[in-house]
C-alpha positions as CSV (number, residue, x, y, z in Angstrom):
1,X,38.5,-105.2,-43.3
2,X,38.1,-109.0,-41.8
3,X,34.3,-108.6,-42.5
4,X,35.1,-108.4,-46.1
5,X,37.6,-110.9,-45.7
6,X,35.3,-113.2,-44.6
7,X,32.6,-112.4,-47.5
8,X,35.1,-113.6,-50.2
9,X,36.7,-116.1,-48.6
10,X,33.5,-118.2,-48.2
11,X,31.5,-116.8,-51.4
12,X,35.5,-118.4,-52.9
13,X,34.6,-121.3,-51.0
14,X,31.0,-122.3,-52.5
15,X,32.8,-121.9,-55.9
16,X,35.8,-124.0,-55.1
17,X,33.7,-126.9,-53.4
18,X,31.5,-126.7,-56.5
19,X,34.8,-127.3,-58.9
20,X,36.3,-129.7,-56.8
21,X,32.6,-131.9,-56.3
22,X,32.4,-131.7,-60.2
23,X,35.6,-133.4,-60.6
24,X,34.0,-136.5,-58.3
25,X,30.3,-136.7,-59.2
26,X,29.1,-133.8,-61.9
27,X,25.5,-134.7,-60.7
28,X,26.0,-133.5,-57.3
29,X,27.8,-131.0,-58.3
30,X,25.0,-129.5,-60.6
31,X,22.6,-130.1,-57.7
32,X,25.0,-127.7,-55.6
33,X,25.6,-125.3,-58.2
34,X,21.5,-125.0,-58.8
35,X,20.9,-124.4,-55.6
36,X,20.6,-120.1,-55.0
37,X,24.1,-119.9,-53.4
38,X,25.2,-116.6,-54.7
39,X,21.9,-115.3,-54.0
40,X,21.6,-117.0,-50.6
41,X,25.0,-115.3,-49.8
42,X,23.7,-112.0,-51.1
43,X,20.4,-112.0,-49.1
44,X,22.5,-113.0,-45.7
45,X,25.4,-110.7,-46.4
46,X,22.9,-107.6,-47.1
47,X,20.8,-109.0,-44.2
48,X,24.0,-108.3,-41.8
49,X,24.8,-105.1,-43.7
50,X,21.4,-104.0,-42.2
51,X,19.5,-103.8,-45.2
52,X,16.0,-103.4,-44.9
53,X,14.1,-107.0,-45.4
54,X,12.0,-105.1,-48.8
55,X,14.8,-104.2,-49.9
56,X,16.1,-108.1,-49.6
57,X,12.7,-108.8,-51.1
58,X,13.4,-106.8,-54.1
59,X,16.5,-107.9,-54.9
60,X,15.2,-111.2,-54.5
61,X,12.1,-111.0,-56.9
62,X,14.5,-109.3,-59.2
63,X,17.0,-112.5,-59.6
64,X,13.8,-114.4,-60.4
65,X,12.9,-112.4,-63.0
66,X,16.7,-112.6,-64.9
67,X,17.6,-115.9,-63.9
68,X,15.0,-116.9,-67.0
69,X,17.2,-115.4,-69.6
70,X,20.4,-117.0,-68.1
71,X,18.7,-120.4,-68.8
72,X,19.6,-120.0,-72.2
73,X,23.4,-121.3,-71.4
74,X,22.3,-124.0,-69.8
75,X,20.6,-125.3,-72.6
76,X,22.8,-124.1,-75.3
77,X,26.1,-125.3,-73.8
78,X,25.6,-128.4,-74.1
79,X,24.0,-129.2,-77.2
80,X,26.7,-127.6,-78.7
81,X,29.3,-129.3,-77.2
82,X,27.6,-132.7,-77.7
83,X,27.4,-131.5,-81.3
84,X,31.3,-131.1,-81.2
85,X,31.7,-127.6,-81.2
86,X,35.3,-126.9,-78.9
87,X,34.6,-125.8,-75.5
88,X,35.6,-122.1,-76.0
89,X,33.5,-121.7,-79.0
90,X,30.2,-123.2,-77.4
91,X,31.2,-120.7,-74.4
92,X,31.3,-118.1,-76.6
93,X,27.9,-119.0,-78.5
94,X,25.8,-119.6,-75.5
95,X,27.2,-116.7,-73.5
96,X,26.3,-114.2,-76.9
97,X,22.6,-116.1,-76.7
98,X,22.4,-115.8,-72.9
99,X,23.0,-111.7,-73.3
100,X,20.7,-111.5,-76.4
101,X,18.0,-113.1,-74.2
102,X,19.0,-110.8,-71.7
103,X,18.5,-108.0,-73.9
104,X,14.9,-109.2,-74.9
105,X,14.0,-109.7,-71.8
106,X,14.7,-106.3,-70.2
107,X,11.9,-104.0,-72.3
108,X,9.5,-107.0,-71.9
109,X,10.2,-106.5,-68.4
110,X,9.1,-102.9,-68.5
111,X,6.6,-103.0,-70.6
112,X,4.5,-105.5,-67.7
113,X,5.8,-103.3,-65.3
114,X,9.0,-105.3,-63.3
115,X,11.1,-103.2,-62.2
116,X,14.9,-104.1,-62.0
């Protein structure tokens, strides 16, 4: 129980330092939240679990693949809000884009032969 404890409470952490860095300096911030945290977290967490190292390998060739789609929100996002669309709304509209590139991305996956 304190082992899973401990997962959340410093995954919890990353994302609270992130939030409160943002409200300071949103460029260092964005530098911190670019970096592979989750997936850094996921690698060393599996890596304790005793997962085999391909199997970290795959997972991590995997995120590679999808974090391309999720790039949409990134760019979206903002160009909306800049264009004075409310927050939720350009949310909303960059989350549906991010999932429709996600859903494009999948068979084109396939068809060169990435499996996920």
């Amino acid at each position: 129980m304190f082992y899973y404890a401990l997962k959340v409470g410093v995954s919890a952490a990353v994302i609270v330092a992130v939030t409160e860095i943002a409200k300071r300096s949103s460029g260092f911030a964005a530098l911190i939240a670019a970096l592979p945290l989750t997936s850094l977290l996921a690698f060393m967490w599996l890596y304790f679990e005793g997962a085999e190292p391909t199997r970290i390998a795959d997972l991590s060739g995997q995120i590679f693949w999808l974090v391309l789609p999720s790039l949409a929100l990134f760019l979206l996002l903002p160009v909306l809000i800049r264009q004075g669309l409310g927050f939720w709304s350009s949310l909303a509209i960059s989350t549906v884009a991010t999932s429709v590139c996600y859903l494009a991305m999948l068979p084109l996956l396939r068809k060169f032969g990435v499996q996920l």
